[in-house]
PARO-604362 format. One record per residue (C-alpha): residue number from 1; residue in three letters; x, y, z. Coordinates in nm, 4 decimals. Layout:
BEGIN
+------+------+----------+----------+----------+
: resi : resn :       c1 :       c2 :       c3 :
+------+------+----------+----------+----------+
:  NUM :  ALA :        X :        Y :        Z :
...
+------+------+----------+----------+----------+
//
This chain:
BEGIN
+------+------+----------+----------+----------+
: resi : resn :       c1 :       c2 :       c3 :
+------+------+----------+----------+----------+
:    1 :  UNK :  -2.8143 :  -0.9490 :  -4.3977 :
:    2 :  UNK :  -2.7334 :  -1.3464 :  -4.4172 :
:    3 :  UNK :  -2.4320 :  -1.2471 :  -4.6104 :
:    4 :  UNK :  -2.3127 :  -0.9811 :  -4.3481 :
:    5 :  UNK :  -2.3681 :  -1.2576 :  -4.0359 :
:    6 :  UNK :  -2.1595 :  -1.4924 :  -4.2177 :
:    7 :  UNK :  -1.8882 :  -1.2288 :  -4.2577 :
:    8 :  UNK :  -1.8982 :  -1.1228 :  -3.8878 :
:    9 :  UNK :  -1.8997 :  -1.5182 :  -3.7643 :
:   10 :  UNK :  -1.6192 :  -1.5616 :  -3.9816 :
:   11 :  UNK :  -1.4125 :  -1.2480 :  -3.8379 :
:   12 :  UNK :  -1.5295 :  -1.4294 :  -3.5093 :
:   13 :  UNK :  -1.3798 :  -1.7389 :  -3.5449 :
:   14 :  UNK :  -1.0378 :  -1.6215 :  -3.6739 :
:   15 :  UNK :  -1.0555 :  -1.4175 :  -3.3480 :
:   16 :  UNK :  -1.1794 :  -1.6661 :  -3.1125 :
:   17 :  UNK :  -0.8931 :  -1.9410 :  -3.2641 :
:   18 :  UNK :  -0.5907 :  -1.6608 :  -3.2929 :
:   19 :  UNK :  -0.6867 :  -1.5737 :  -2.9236 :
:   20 :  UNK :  -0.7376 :  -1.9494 :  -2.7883 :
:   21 :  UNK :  -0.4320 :  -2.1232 :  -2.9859 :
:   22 :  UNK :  -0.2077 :  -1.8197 :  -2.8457 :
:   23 :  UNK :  -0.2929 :  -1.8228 :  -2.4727 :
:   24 :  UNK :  -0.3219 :  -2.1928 :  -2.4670 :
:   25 :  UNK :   0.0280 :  -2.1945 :  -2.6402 :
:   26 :  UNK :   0.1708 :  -1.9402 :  -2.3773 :
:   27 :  UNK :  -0.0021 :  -2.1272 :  -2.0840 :
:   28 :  UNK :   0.1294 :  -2.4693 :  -2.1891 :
:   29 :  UNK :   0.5239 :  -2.3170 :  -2.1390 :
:   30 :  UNK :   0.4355 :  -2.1648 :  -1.8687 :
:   31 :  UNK :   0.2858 :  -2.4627 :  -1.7183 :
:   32 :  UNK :   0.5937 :  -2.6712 :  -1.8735 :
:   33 :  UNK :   0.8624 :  -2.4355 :  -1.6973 :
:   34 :  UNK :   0.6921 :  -2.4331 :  -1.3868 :
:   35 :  UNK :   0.6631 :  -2.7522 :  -1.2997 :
:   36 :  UNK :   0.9258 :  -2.9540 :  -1.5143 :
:   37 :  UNK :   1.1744 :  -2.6649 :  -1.5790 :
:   38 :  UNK :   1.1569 :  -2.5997 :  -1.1715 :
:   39 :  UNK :   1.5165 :  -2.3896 :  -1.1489 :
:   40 :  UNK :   1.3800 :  -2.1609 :  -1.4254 :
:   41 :  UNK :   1.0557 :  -2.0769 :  -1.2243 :
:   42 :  UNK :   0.9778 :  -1.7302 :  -1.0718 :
:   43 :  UNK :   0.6788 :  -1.6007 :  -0.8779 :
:   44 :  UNK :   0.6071 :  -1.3617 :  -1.1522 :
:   45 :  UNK :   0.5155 :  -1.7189 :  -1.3785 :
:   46 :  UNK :   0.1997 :  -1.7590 :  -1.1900 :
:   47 :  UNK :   0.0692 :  -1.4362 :  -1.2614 :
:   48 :  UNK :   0.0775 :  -1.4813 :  -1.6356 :
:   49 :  UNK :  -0.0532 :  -1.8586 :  -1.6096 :
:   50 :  UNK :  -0.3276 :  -1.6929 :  -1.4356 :
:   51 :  UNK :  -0.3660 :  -1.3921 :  -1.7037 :
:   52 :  UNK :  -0.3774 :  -1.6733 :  -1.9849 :
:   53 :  UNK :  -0.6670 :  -1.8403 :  -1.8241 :
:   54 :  UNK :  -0.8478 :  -1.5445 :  -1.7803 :
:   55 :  UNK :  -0.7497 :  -1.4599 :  -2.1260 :
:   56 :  UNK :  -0.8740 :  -1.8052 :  -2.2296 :
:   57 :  UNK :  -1.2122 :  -1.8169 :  -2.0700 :
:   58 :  UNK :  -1.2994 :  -1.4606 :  -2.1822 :
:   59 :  UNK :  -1.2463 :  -1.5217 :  -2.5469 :
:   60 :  UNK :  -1.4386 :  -1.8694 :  -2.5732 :
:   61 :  UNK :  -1.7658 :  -1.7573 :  -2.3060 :
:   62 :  UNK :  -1.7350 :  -1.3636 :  -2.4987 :
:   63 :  UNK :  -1.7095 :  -1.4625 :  -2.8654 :
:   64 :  UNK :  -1.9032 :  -1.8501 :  -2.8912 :
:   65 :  UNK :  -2.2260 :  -1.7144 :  -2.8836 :
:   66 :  UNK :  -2.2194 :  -1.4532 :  -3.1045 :
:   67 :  UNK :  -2.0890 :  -1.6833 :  -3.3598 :
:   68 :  UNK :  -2.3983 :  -1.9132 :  -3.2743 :
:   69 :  UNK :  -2.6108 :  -1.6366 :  -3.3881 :
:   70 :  UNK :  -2.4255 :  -1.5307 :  -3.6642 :
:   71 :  UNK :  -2.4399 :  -1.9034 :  -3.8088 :
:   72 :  UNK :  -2.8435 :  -1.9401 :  -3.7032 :
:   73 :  UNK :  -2.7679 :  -2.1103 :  -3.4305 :
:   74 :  UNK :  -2.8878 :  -1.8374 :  -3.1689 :
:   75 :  UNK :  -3.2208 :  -2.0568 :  -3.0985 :
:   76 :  UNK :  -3.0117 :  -2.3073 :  -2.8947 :
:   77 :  UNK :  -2.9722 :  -2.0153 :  -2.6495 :
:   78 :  UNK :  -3.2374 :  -2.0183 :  -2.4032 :
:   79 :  UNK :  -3.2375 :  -1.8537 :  -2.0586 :
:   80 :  UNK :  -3.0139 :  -2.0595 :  -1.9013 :
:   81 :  UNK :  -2.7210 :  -2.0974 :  -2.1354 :
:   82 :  UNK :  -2.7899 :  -1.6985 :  -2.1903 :
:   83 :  UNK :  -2.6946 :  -1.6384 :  -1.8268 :
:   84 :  UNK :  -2.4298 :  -1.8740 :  -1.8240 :
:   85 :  UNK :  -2.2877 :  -1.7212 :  -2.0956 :
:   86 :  UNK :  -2.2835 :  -1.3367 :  -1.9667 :
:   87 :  UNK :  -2.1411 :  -1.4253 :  -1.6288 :
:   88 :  UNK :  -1.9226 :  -1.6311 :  -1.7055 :
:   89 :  UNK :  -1.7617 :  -1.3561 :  -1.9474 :
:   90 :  UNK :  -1.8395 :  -1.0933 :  -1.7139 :
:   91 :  UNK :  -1.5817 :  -1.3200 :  -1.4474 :
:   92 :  UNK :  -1.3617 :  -1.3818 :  -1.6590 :
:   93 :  UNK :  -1.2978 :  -0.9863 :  -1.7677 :
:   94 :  UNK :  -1.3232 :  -0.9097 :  -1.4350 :
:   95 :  UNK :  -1.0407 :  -1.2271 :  -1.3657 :
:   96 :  UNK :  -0.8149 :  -1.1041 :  -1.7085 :
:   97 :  UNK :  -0.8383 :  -0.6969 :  -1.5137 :
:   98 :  UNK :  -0.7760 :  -0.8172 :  -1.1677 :
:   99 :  UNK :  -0.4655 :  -1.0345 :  -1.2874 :
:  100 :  UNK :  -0.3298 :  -0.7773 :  -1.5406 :
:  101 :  UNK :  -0.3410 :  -0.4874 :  -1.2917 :
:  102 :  UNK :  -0.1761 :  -0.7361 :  -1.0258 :
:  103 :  UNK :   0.0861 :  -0.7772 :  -1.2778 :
:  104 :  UNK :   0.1841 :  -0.4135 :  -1.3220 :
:  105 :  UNK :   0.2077 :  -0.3728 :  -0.9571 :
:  106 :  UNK :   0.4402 :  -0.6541 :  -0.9220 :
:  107 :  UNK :   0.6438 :  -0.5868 :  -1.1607 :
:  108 :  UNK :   0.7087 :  -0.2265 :  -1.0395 :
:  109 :  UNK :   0.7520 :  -0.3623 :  -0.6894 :
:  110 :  UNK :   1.0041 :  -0.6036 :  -0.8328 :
:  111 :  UNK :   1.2238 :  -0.3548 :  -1.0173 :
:  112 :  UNK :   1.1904 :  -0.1209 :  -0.7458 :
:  113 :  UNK :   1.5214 :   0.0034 :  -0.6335 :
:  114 :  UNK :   1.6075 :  -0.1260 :  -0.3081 :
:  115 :  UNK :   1.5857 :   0.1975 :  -0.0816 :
:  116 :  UNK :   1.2277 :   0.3061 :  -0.2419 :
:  117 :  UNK :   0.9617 :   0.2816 :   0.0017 :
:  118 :  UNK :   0.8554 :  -0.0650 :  -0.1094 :
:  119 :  UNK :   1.1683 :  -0.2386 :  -0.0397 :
:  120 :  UNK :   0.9745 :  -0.4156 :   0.2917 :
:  121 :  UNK :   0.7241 :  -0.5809 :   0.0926 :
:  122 :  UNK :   0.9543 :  -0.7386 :  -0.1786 :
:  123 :  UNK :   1.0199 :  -1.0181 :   0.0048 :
:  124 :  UNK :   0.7164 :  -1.1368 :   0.0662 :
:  125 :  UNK :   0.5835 :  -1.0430 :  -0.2671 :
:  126 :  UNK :   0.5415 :  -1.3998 :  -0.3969 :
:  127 :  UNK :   0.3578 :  -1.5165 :  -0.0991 :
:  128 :  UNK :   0.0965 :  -1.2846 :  -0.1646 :
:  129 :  UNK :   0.0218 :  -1.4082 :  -0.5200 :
:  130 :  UNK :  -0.1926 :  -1.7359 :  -0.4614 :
:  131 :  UNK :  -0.3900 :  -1.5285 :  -0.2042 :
:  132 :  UNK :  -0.4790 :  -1.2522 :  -0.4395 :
:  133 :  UNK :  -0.5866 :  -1.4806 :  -0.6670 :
:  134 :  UNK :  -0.8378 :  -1.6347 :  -0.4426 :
:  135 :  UNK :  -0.9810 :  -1.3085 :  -0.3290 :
:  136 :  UNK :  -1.0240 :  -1.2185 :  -0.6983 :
:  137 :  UNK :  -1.2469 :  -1.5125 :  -0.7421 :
:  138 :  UNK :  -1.4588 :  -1.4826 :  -0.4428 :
:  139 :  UNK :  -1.4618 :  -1.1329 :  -0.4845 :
:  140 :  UNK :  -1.5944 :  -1.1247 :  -0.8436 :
:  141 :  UNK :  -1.8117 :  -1.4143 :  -0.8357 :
:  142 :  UNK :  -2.0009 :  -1.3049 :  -0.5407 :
:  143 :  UNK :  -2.0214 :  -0.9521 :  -0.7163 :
:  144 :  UNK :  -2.1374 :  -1.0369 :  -1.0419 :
:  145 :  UNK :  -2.4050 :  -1.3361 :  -0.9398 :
:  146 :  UNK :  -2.6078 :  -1.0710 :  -0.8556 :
:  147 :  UNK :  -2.6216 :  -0.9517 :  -1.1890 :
:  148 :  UNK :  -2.7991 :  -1.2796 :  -1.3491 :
:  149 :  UNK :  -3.1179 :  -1.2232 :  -1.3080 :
:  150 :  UNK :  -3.0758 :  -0.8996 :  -1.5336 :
:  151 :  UNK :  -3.0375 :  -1.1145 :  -1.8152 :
:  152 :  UNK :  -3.2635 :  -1.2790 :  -2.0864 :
:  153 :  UNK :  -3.2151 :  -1.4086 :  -2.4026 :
:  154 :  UNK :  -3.2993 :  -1.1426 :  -2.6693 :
:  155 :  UNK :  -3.6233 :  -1.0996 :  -2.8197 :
:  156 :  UNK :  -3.7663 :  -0.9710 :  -3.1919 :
:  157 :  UNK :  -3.8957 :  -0.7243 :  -3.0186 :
:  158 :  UNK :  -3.7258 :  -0.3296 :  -3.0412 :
:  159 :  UNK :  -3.5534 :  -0.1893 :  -2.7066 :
:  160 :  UNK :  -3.6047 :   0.1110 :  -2.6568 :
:  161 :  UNK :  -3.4325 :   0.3093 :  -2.3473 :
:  162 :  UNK :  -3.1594 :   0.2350 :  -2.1252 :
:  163 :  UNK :  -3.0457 :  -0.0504 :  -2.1962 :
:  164 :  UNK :  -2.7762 :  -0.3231 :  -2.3181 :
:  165 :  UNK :  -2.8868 :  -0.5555 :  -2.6390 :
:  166 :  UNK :  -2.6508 :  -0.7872 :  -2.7114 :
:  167 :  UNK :  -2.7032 :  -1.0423 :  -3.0080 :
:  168 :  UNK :  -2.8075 :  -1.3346 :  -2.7798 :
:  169 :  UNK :  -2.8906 :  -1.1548 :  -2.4766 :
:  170 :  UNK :  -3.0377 :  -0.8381 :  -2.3056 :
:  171 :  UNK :  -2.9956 :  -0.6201 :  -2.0253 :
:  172 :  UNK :  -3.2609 :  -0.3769 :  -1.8628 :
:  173 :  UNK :  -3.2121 :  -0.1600 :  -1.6352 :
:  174 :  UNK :  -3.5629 :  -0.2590 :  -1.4216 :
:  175 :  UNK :  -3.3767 :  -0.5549 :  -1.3776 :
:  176 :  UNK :  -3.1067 :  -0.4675 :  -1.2724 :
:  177 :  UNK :  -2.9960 :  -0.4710 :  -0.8327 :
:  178 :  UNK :  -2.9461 :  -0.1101 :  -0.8162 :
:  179 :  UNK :  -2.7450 :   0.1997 :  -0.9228 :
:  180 :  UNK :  -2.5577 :   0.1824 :  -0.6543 :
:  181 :  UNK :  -2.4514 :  -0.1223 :  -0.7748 :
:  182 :  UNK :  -2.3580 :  -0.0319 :  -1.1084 :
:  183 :  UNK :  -2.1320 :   0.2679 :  -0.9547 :
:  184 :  UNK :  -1.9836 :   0.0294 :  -0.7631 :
:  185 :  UNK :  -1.8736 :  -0.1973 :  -1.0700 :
:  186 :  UNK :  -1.7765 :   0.1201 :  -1.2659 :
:  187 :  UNK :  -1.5800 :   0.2503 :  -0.9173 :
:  188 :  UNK :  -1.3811 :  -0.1225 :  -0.9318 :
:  189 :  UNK :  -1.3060 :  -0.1283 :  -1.2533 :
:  190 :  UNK :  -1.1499 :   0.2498 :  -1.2904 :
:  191 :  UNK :  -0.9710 :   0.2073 :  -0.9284 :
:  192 :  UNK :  -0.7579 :  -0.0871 :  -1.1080 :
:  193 :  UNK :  -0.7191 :   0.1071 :  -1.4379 :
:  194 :  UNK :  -0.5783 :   0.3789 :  -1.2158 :
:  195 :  UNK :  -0.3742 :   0.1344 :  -1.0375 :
:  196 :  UNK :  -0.1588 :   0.0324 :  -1.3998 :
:  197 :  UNK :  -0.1839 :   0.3535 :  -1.5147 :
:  198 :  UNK :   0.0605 :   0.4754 :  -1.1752 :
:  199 :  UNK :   0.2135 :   0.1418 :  -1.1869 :
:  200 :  UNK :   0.2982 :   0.1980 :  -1.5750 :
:  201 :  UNK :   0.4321 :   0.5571 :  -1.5286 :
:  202 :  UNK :   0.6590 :   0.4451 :  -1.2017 :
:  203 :  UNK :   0.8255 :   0.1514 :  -1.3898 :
:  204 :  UNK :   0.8371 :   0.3721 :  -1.7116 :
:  205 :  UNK :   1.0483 :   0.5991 :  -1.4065 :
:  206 :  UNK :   1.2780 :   0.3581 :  -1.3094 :
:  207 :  UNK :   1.3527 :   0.2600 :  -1.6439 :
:  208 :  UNK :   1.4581 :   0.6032 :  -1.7171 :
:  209 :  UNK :   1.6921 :   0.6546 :  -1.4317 :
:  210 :  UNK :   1.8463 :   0.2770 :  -1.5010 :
:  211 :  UNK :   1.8903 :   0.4042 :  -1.8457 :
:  212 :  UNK :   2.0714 :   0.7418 :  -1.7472 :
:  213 :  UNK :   2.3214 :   0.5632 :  -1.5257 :
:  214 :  UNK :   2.4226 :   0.2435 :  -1.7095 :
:  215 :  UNK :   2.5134 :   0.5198 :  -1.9945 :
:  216 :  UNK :   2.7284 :   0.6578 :  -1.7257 :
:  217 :  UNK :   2.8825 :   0.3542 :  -1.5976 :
:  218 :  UNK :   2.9331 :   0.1516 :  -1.9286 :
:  219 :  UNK :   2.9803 :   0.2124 :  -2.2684 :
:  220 :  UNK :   2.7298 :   0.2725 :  -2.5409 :
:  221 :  UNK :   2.7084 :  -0.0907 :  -2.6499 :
:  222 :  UNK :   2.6619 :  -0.2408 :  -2.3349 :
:  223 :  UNK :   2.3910 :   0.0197 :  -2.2052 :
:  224 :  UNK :   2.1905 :  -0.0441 :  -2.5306 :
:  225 :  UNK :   2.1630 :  -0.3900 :  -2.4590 :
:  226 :  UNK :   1.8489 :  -0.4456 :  -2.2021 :
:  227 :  UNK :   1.8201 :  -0.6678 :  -1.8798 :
:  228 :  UNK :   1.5830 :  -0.9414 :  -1.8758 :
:  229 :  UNK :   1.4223 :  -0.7441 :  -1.5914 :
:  230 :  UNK :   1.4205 :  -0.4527 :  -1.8122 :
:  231 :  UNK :   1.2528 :  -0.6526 :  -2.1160 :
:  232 :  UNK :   0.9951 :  -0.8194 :  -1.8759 :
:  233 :  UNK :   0.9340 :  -0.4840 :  -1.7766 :
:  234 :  UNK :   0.8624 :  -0.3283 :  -2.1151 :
:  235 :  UNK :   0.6259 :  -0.6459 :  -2.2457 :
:  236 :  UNK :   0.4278 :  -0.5673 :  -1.9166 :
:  237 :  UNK :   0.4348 :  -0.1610 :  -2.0595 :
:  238 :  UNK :   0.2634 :  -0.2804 :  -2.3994 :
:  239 :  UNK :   0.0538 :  -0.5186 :  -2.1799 :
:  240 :  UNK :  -0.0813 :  -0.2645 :  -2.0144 :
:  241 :  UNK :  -0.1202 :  -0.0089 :  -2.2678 :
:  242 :  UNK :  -0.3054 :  -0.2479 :  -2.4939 :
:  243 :  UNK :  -0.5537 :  -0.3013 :  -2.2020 :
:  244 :  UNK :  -0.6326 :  -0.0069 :  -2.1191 :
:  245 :  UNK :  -0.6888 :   0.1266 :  -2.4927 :
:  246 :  UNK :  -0.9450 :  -0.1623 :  -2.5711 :
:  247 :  UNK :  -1.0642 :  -0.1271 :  -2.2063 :
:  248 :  UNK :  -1.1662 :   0.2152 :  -2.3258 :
:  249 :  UNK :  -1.3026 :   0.2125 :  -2.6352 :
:  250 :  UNK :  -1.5084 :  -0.0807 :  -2.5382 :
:  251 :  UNK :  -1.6470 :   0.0999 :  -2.2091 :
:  252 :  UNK :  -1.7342 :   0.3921 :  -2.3673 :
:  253 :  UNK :  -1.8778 :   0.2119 :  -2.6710 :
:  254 :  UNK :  -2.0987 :  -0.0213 :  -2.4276 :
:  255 :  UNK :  -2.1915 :   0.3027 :  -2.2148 :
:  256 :  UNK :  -2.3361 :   0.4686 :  -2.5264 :
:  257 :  UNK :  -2.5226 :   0.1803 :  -2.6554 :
:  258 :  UNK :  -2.6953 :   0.1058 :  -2.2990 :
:  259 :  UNK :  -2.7697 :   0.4506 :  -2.2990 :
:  260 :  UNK :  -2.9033 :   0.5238 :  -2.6426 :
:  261 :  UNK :  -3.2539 :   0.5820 :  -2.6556 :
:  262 :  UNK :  -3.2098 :   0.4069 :  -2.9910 :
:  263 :  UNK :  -3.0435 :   0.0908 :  -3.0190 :
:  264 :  UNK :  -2.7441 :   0.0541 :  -3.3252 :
:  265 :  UNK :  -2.7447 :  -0.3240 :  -3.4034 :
:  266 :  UNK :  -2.4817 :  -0.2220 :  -3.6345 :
:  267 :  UNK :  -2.2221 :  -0.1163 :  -3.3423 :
:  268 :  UNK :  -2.3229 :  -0.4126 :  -3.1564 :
:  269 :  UNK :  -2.0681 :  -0.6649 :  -3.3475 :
:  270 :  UNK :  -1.7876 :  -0.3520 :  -3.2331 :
:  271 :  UNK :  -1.8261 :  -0.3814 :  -2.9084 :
:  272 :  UNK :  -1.7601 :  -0.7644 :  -2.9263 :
:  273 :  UNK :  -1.4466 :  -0.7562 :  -3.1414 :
:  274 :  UNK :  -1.3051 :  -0.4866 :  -2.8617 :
:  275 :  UNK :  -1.4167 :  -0.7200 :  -2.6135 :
:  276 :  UNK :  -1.1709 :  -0.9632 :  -2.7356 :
:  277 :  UNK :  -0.8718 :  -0.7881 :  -2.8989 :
:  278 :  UNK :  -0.6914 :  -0.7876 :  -2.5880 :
:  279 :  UNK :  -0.7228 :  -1.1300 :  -2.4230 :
:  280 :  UNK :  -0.6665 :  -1.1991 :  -2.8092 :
:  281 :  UNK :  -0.3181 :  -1.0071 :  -2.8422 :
:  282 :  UNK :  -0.1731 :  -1.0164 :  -2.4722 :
:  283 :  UNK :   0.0146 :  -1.3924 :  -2.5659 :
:  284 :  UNK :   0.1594 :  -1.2679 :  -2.8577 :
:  285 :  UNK :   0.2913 :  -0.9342 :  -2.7036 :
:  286 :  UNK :   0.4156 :  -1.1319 :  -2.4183 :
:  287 :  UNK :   0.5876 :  -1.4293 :  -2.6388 :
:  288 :  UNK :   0.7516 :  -1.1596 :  -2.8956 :
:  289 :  UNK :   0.9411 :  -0.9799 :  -2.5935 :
:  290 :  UNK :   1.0574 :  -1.3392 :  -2.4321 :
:  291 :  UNK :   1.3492 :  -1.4963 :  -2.5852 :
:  292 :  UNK :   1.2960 :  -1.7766 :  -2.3449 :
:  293 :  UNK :   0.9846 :  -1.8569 :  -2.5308 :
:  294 :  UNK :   1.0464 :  -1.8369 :  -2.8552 :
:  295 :  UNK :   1.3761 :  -2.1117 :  -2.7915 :
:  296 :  UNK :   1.1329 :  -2.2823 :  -2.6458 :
:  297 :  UNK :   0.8732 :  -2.3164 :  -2.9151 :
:  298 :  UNK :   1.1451 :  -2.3115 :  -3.1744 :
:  299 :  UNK :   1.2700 :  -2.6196 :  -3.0156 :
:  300 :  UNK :   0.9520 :  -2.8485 :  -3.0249 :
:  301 :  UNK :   0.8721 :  -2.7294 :  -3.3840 :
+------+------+----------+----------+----------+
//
């Protein structure tokens, strides 16, 4: 069993460093172009500065306590931290899915052509950034305060019914505000799934039809070679794709476990690596399809 935690903290750590190193990596150039780099800037910029952070805080508050238990260090966890912990994570997700599905949406309002039904709105696309953000905040941390007094640090003692038993914490569903509630948080979550899931499919569209006619209009060599819109557009595609698979399998692995009448400690250490594989991959996928970043980086190393 000791030899098992240490493997798991281990697997952990490599996570939790691969995921912070990367998104602090992406947010420093974004943060670099944005404010020294001012003629390269675009609206879209703020969105991913805002996806890193989200990216950033849900890796650290998701994976650092589970690697304090792993080590035998889960004692330090009391009630407090516990809480602080889980909602902190729990805003954070809720940030990294609010920003991510705001970044489909742009996008596909961005490379919309200009006589589609969302040609009004493009021009006052980027002034509607900063507010969204904002109301995502509010929003979420008003929504999931009420969720904190659900929590307490985890016991020796079995669970047994519905329930979610995390290695540091638990969740009961006595304590929690209502069902109602809950539907409400599953209702959110699968309205902005749905939301880059039609986003997705409408750029995928457009990217089509762009393909078809610059075949027609130019020759072979030039039509294989992609705009920057075009390659912005496909790192948001994997973005998205990657979300919502991990999004998934971690839902319906967390539904199953609070649901159980018999708790699996052994899927519990699952559900946290899927937890983090996307915040944990989104830099990378994002600075592989940028040439602008990888000059960038290749410069300063």
């Amino acid at each position: 069993m000791i030899a098992r935690n240490t493997i798991l903290g281990f697997v952990l750590i490599s996570q939790i460093c691969v995921g912070f190193i990367g998104n602090s990596l992406l947010l420093v150039f974004y943060v670099y172009m944005y404010f020294i780099h001012s003629h390269l800037r675009k609206p879209i910029d703020l969105i991913f500065m805002h996806l890193t952070l989200g990216n950033i805080l849900t890796v650290v508050f998701s994976l650092t306590p589970h690697i304090m238990v792993y080590f035998g260090a889960g004692n330090a966890i009391n009630a407090v931290s516990c809480k602080a912990f889980l909602y902190i994570y729990r805003l954070s997700r809720a940030i990294s899915i609010c920003t991510t599905s705001l970044l489909s949406t742009f996008q596909a309002i961005t490379i919309s052509p200009r006589n589609s039904k969302w040609a009004w709105i493009k021009s006052r696309l980027s002034m509607c950034i900063s507010p969204s953000f904002l109301f995502f905040w509010i929003l979420n941390m008003l929504v999931y305060i009420h969720l904190i007094d659900a929590e307490a640090p985890r016991t020796n003692v079995t669970m047994v019914g519905a329930g979610y038993f995390q290695s540091y914490c638990r969740s009961e569903v006595r304590n929690i505000p209502s069902h109602s509630f809950v539907s409400f948080l599953l209702i959110k979550d699968i309205l902005l799934v749905i939301i880059m899931i039609c986003t997705s499919l409408y750029m995928v569209g457009v990217l089509r039809r762009h393909h078809r006619r610059a075949q027609h209009l130019h020759s072979p060599s030039l039509s294989a070679q992609p705009s920057p819109e075009n390659k912005a557009t496909h790192s948001i595609l994997v973005v998205v794709s990657c979300f919502v698979l991990f999004y998934g399998l971690n839902s319906l692995m967390t539904l199953y476990i609070f649901y159980a009448p018999q708790k699996n400690p052994n899927l519990y250490p699952i559900t946290v690596i899927l937890s983090s594989c996307y915040p944990t991959l989104c830099p990378f996928v994002l600075m592989k399809n940028s040439k602008i970043i990888s000059r960038f980086y290749s410069s300063i190393l």
